[in-house]
PAGUBA-453977 format. One record per residue (C-alpha): residue in one letter; x, y, z. Coordinates in pm, whole numbers. Each point is the difference from the previous one (the first is absolute). Example, Ala and Ser with C-alpha at 12.3 -4.5 7.8 and 13.67 -1.06 7.14 Angstrom:
BEGIN
 res      u      v      w
   A   1230   -450    780
   S    137    344    -66
end
This chain:
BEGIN
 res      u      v      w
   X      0      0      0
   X    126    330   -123
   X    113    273    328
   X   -237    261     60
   X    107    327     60
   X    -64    163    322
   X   -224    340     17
   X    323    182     47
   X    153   -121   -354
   X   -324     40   -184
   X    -18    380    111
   X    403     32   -103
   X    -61   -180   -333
   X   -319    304    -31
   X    258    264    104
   X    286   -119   -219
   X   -304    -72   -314
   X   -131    390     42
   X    350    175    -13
   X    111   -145   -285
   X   -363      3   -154
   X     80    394    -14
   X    338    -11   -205
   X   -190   -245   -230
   X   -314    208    -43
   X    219    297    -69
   X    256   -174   -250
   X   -320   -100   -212
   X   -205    365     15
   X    313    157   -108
   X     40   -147   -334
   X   -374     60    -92
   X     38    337    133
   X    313     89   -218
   X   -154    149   -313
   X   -295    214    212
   X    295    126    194
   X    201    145   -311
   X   -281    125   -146
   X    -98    178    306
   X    370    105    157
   X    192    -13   -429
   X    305   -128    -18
   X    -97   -294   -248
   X    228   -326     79
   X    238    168    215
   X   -242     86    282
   X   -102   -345    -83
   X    275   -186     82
   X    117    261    302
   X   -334   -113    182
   X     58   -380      3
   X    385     83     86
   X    -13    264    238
   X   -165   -275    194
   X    229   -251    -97
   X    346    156     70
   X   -111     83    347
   X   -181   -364     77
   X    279   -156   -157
   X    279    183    199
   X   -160     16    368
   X   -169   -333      7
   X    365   -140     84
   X     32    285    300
   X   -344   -137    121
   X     94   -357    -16
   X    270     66    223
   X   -198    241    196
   X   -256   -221     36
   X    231   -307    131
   X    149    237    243
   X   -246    221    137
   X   -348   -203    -63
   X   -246    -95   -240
   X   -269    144    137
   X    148    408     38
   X    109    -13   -304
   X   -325   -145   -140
   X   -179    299    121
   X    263    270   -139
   X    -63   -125   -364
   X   -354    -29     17
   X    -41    362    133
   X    243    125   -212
   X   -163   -214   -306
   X   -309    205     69
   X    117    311     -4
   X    184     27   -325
   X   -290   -144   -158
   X   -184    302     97
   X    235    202    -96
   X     77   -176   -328
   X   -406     67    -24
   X     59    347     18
   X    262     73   -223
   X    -50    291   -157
   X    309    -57   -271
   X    212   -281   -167
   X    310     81    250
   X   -262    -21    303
   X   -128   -311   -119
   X    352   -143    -32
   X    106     90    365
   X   -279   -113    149
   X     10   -366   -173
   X    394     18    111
   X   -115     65    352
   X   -304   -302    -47
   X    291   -210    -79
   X    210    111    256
   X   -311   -143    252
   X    -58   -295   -195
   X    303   -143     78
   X    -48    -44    339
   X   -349   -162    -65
   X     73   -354   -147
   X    337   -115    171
   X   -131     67    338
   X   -351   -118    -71
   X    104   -315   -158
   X    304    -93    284
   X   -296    -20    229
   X    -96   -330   -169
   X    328   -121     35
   X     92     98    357
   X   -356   -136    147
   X    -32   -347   -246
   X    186   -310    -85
   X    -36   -258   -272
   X   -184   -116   -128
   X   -269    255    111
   X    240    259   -131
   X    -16    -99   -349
   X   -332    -60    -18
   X    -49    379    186
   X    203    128   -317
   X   -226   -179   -240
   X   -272    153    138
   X    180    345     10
   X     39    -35   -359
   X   -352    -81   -111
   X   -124    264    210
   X    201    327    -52
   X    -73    -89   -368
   X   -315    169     37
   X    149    328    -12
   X     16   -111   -368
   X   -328    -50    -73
   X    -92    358    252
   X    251    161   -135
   X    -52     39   -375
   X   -374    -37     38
   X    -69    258    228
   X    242    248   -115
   X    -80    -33   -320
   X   -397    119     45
   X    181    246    255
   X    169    164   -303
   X   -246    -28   -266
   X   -298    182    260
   X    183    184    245
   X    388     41      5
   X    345   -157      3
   X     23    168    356
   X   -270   -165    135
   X    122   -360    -41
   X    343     99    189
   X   -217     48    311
   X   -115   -361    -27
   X    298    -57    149
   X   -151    141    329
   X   -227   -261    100
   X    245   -310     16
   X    259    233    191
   X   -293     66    234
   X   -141   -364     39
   X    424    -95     64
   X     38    217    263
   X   -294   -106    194
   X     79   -395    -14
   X    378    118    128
   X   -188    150    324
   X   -135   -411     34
   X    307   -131    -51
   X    198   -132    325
   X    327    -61   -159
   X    309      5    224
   X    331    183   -204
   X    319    -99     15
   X    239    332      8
   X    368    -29    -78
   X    145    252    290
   X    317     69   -261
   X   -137     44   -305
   X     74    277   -234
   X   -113     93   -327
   X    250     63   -301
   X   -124    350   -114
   X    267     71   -212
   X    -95   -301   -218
   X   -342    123    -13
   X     71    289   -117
   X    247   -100   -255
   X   -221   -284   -166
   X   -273    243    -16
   X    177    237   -174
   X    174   -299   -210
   X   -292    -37   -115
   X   -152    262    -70
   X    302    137   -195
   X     -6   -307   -197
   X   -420     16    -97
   X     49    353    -31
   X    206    -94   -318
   X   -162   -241   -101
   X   -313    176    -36
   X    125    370   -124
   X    266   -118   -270
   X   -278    -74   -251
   X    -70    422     22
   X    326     62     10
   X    256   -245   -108
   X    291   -162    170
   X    302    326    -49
   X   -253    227    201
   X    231     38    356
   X   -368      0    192
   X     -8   -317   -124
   X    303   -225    -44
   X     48    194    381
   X   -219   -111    186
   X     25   -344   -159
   X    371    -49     69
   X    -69    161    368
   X   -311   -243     62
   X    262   -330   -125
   X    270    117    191
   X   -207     64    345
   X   -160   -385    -80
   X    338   -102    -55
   X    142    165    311
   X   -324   -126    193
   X     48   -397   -100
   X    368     96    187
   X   -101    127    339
   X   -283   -252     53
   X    305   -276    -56
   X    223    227    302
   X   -283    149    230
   X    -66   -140    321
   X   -410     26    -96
   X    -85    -58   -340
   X   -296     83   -107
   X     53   -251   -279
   X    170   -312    153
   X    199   -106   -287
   X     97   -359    196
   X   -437    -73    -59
   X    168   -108   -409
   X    216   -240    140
   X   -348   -232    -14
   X    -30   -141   -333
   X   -385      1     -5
   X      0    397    146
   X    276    128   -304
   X   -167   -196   -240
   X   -399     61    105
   X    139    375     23
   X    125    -13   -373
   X   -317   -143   -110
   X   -200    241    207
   X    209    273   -203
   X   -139   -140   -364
   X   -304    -92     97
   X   -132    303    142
   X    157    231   -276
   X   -186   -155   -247
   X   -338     45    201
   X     88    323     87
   X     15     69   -323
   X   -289   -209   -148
   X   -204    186    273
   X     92    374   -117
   X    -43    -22   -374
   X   -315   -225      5
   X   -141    239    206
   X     85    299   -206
   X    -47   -142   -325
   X   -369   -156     36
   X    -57    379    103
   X    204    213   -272
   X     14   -248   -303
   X   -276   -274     25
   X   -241    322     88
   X   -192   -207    347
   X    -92    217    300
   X    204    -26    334
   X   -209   -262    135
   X    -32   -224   -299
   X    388     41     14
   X     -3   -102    395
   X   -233   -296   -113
   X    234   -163   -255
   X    191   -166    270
   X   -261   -137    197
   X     27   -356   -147
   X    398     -2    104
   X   -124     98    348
   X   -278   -202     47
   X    223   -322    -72
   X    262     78    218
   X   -285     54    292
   X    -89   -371    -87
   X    304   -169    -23
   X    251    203    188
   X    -45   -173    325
   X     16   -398   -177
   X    342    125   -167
   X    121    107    340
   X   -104   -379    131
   X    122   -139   -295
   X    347    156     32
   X     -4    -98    342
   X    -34   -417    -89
   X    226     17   -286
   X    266    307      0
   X     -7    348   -121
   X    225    -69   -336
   X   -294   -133   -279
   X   -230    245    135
   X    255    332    -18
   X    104   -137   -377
   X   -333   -115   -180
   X   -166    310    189
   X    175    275   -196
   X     33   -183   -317
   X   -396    -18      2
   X     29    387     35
   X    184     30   -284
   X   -200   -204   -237
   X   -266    248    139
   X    219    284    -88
   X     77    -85   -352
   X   -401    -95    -57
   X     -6    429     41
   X    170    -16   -354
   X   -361    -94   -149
   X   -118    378    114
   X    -32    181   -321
   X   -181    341   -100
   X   -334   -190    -54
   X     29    -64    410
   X   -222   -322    146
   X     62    -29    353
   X   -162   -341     43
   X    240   -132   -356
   X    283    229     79
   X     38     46    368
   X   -195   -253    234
   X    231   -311   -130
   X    310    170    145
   X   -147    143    347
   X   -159   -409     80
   X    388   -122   -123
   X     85    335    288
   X   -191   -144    248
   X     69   -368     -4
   X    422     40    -40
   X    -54    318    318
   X   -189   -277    193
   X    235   -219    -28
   X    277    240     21
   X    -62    264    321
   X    -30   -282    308
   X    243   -241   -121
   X    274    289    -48
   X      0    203    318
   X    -50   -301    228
   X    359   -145   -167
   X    149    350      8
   X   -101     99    374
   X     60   -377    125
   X    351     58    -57
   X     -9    203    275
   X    -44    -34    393
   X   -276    174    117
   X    176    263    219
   X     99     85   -326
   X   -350     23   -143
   X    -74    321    -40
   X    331    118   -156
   X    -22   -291   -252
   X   -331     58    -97
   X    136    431    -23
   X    283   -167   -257
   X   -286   -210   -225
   X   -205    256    -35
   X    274    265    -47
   X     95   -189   -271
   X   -317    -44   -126
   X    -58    388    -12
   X    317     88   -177
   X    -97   -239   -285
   X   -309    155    -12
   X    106    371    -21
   X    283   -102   -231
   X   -207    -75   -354
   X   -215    323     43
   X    272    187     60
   X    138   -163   -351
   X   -337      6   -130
   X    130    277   -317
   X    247   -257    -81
   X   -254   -342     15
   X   -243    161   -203
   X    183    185   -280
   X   -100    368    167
   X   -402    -96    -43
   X   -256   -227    149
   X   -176     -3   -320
   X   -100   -378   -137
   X    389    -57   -107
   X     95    101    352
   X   -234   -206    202
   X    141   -266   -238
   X    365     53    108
   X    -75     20    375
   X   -228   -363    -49
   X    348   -120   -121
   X    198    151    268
   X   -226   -150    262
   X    -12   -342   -164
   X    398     -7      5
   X     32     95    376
   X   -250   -292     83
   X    197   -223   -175
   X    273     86    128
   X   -135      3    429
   X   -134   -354   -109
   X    336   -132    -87
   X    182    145    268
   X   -241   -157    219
   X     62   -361   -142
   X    373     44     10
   X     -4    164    347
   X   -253    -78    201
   X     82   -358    227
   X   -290   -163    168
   X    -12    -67    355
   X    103   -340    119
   X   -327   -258     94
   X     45     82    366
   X    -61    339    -54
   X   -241    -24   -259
   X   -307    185    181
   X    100    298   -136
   X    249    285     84
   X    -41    315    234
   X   -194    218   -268
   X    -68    319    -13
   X   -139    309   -198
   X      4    -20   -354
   X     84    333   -188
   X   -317    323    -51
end
């Protein structure tokens, strides 16, 4: 007979469901939002891309500060910070009453969102074992998938009858239902009394980054021999550089470097890396292009990927199971390569546009390789890892899984030829297909199952939002 879980891990499995639910619903408004906001703020694909990685430079270069933050000083504190702080840039990113406003504000939601899913998610880990863990993550993974289906359908009848602002304050009622299930939750912290916080490598991988995407996405305007360019670019690859350095010398790291050593972390990492880019991606020019060049409204855009979400609702929490019995590695390869059948199936959109002929093939292939995909790969990434590790481990997956997201829009100019007319959608289908292919093989040649006696699954954790 399966464990049951006590009252007290049902209300932290709520808790760590409804923080993430808000990074989720947010990641999926934006992208249906996108063309309302440059119409409204100008700006054109610039402010475009700037919105999804103002967010993503910040989320991306904190989450690893709140990892360790969160190991050192308490889930639960730092919980709280992000979802406050989560609710007040979306108000303010509401508000905006310019393009620059807009951009600040989604860099300061960012900020905030990376102390929501590290801390929320380490709660699992610090108050379950296996297999009840496992099977917690499986049901994690169903569930915060509902943001997907919320998301996109609500905010897309939010911007066709009211206002892109409006569906940023959706963001308010999760953050409020959070913070009263943390006021229920009798959860004892564990506080290291010498822990310290690298700063200094906070503030150079944020500006690492942000040096670097601000290349990326200005050199299209530009060109490469402008010095506000090839500057900032050089700057942002040096600081990374100089940041991979200290974190292998400082007494803290804020990225434990050692956490590679594990074969299944490095590799799950790398695969992370691939996988994500391409759905980063995939996410950001669907969204746009149903809107700009197949002509549909914002919520028949948000609708297209229902059938991708609704299957990974329904089989999410078998593949976890499933992975569980038999290992990670067939699940992380075949799951991706699925997604990339889907992707190149996005080849058959054409100016005459079908969504059912064109488009609903490759979001069901979506679904069934993400299914199979999400569980499998962050329970063999954060298993690697001992749980007083847990929330710093689950900072470095989903790090990782930002930076390959903000890394193809940034280089969205160069993926798409300059346009995302038909022959650019085409090119980015391509791109996304490659990257697929290319997490799926890593997976096979990386990824090591665990041995029969510890076949009931590894120490899971958050997947990536």
């Amino acid at each position: 007979m399966a464990e049951r879980m006590t009252r007290q891990q049902r209300l932290v499995l709520a808790v760590a469901i409804l923080g993430s639910f808000v990074a989720f619903l947010d990641s999926t408004i934006v992208n249906v939002a996108l063309p309302a906001i440059a119409r409204d703020l100008g700006g054109g694909l610039t402010t475009q891309q700037w919105t999804v990685d103002a967010y993503l430079i910040t989320l991306s270069a904190l989450i690893l500060v709140a990892g360790a933050v969160s190991d050192a000083f308490g889930r639960m504190p730092v919980l709280r910070i992000g979802l406050i702080g989560f609710g007040v840039a979306s108000l303010a990113v509401a508000l905006a009453p310019d393009a620059v406003v807009l951009v600040i504000a989604r860099a300061a939601q960012g900020a905030a969102g990376a102390f929501l899913v590290p801390s929320s998610l380490a709660l699992i880990t610090a108050t379950m074992v296996e297999p009840l863990r496992s099977r917690a993550i499986g049901i994690w993974t169903a569930s915060t998938t509902g943001a997907m289906i919320i998301g996109p359908l609500v905010g897309g009848l939010i911007v066709d009858h009211l206002s892109w602002r409006w569906a940023f304050s959706l963001n308010v009622l999760p953050i409020a239902a959070s913070l009263w299930l943390l006021t229920r939750l009798d959860h004892r912290e564990e506080r290291r009394p010498d822990a310290r916080v690298d700063i200094i490598g906070a503030l150079m991988c944020t500006f690492g980054l942000g040096g670097a995407v601000f290349a990326l996405i200005e050199q299209p305007t530009s060109g490469w021999s402008a010095p506000w360019i090839w500057a900032p670019g050089l700057g942002g690859i040096a600081l990374l550089i100089a940041f991979v350095w200290r974190q292998r010398h400082v007494a803290d790291p804020i990225l434990p470097l050692d956490l590679f050593r594990s074969r299944n972390f490095s590799a799950g990492n790398l695969s992370t890396f691939f996988v994500y880019a391409a759905l980063a991606l995939n996410g950001f020019v669907l969204a746009v292009y149903l809107q700009q060049g197949a002509g549909l409204s914002a919520t028949l855009a948000g609708l297209s990927s229902l059938p991708t979400t609704i299957i990974m609702i329904l089989l999410s929490p078998s593949a976890g199971a499933l992975a569980g019995r038999w290992g990670p590695r067939l699940f992380m390869t075949a799951g991706p390569l699925i997604m990339a059948v889907g992707a190149g199936m996005l080849l058959l959109v054409g100016t005459d546009f079908d969504y059912w002929w064109q488009v609903f093939p490759a979001m069901v292939a979506f679904g069934v390789g993400l299914a199979l995909t999400v569980s499998p790969l962050t329970a063999a990434i954060l298993g690697a890892a001992d749980s007083a590790r847990a929330g710093i481990a689950s900072a470095v997956n989903n790090a990782v899984a930002r930076v390959a997201g903000l890394l193809p829009i940034a280089a969205l100019g160069a993926i798409t030829g300059g346009a995302l007319d038909l022959a650019g959608f085409h090119r980015a289908a391509i791109a996304t297909a490659v990257l697929l292919v290319v997490g799926g093989v890593v997976s096979l040649l990386g990824i090591r199952n665990p041995a029969p006696r510890d076949a009931g699954g590894g120490r899971g954790a958050d997947a990536p939002v």
